[in-house]
C-alpha positions as CSV (number, residue, x, y, z in Angstrom):
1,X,12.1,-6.9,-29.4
2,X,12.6,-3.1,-29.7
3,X,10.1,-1.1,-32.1
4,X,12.1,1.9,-32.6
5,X,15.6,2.7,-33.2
6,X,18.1,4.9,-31.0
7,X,18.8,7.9,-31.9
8,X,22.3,9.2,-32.7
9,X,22.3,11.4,-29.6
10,X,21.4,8.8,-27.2
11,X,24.1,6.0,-28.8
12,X,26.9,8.9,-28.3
13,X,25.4,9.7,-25.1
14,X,25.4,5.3,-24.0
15,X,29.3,5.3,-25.8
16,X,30.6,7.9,-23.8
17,X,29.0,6.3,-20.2
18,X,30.0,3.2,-20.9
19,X,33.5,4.2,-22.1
20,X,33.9,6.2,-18.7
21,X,33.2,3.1,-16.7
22,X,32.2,5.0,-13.5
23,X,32.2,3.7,-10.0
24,X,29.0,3.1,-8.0
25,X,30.4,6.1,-6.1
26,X,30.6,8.4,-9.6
27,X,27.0,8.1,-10.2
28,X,24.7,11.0,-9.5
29,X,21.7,10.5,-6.8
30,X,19.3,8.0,-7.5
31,X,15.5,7.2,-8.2
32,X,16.2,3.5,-7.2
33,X,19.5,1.2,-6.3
34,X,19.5,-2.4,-5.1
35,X,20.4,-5.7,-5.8
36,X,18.4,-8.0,-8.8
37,X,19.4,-10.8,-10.4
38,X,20.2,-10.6,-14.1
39,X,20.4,-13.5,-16.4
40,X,23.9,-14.0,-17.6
41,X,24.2,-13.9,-21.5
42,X,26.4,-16.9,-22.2
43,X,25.5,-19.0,-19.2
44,X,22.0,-18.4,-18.5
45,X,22.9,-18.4,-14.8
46,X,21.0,-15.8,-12.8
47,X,23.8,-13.5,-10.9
48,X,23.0,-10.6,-8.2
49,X,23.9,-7.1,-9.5
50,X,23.6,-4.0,-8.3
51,X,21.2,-2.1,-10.1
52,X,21.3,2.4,-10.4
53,X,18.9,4.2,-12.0
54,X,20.2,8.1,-11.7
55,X,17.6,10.8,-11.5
56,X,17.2,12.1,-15.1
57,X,18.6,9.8,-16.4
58,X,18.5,7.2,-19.4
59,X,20.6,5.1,-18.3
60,X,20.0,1.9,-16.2
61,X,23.6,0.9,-14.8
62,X,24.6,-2.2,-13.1
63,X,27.5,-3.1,-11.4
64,X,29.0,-6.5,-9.5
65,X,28.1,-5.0,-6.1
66,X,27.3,-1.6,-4.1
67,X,30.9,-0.9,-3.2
68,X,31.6,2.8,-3.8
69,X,34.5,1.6,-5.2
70,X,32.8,-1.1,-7.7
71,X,33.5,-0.6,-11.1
72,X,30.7,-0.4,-13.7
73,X,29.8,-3.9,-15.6
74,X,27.5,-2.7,-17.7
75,X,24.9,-0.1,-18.9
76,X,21.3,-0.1,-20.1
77,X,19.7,2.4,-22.5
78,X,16.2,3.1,-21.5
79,X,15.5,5.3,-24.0
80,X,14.0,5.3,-28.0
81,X,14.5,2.0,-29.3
82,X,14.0,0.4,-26.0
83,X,11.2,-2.0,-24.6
84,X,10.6,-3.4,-22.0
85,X,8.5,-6.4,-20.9
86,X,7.1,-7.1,-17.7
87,X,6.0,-10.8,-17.1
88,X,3.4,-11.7,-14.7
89,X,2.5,-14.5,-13.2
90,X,2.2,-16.9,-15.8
91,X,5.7,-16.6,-16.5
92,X,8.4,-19.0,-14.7
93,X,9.5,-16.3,-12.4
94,X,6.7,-13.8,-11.1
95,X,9.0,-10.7,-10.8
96,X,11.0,-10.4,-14.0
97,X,11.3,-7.6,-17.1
98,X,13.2,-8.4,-19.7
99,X,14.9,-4.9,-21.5
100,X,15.8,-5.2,-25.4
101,X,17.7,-1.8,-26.8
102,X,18.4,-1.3,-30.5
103,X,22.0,-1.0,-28.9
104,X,25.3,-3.8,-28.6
105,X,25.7,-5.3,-25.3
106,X,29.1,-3.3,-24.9
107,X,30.9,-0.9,-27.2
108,X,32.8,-3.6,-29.0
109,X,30.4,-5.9,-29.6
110,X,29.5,-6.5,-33.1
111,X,25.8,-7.4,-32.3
112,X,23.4,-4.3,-33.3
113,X,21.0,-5.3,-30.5
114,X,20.8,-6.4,-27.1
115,X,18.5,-8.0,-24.5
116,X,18.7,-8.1,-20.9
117,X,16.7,-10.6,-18.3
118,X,16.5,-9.1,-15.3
119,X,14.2,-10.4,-11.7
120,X,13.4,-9.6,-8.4
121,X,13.0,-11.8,-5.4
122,X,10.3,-9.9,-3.7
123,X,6.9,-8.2,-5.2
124,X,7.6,-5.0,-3.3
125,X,11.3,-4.6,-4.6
126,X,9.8,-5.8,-8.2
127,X,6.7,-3.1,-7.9
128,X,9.2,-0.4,-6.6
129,X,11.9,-0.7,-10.0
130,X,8.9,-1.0,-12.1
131,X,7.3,2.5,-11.0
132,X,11.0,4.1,-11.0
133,X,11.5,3.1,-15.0
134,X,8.2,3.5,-15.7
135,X,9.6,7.5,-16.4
136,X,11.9,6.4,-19.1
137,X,10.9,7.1,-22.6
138,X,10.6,3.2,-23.4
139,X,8.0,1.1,-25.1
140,X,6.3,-1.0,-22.3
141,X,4.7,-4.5,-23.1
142,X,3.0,-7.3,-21.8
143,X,5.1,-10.7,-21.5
144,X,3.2,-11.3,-25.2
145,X,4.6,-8.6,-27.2
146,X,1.6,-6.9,-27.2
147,X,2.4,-2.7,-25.5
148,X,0.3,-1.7,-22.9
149,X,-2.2,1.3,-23.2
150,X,-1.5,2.4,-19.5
151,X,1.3,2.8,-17.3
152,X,3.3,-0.4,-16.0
153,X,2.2,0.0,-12.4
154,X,-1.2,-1.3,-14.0
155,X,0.1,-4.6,-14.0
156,X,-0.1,-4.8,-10.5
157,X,-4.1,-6.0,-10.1
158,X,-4.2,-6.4,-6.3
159,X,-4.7,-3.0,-5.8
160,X,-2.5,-2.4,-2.9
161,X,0.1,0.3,-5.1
């Protein structure tokens, strides 16, 4: 899914996070938290995570719940070598992105790439995450592969941003 590849810098920089394994509490402030549901890799089950996307930051972190105390369950690169996919409509669920990062799931894992499925409930919710990672230096594309010439919020044709 990705087009590009990560740079040395930014794998270093996603080891060391993830390695770290903040709490929701550890995090700096935020451009958007909340709850989605993310596809589970093995299962296919869609679970409720919580969701943090620091300010300046590359890094899209999710975690079982908003506890302060909640440990980290995983971590997102959203920068070079990442894409991201936003389906519309026609797709089975009408408010879900789906991430692929030149990167392994975790540390450990012996795959080079990864691909999270991640969905929204609500069109507000799903409009507000896509204009907060729309920053990110990330390759954005339509639910056909095909990247878009114009920022993700033009997705949203009703007009009512």
């Amino acid at each position: 899914m990705s087009s590009g590849t990560v740079t040395e810098e930014n794998y270093v920089a996603w080891e060391t996070a993830y390695r770290m394994r903040p709490r929701v509490k550890d995090l700096p402030p935020s451009i958007r938290a909340g709850m989605l549901l993310k596809k589970a890799t093995i299962t296919g089950r869609w679970q409720e995570r919580w969701f943090v996307l620091p300010e300046e930051s590359e890094f899209l972190y999710y975690f079982e719940d908003g506890r302060p105390e909640t440990p980290l369950k995983g971590l997102i690169c959203l920068g070079k070598g990442t894409t991201i996919a936003f389906d519309g409509p026609e797709g089975k669920y009408d408010f879900m992105f789906t991430i692929g990062m030149d990167l392994p799931r975790r540390p450990t894992s012996s795959e080079p790439t990864s691909t999270f499925t991640i969905r929204s409930n609500h069109k507000e919710d799903y409009k507000a995450w896509v204009h907060a990672i729309s920053d990110t230096p990330v390759e954005y594309t339509d639910p056909y592969g095909r990247i878009l010439a114009c920022d993700p919020a033009c997705l949203f044709s009703d007009g009512d941003d």
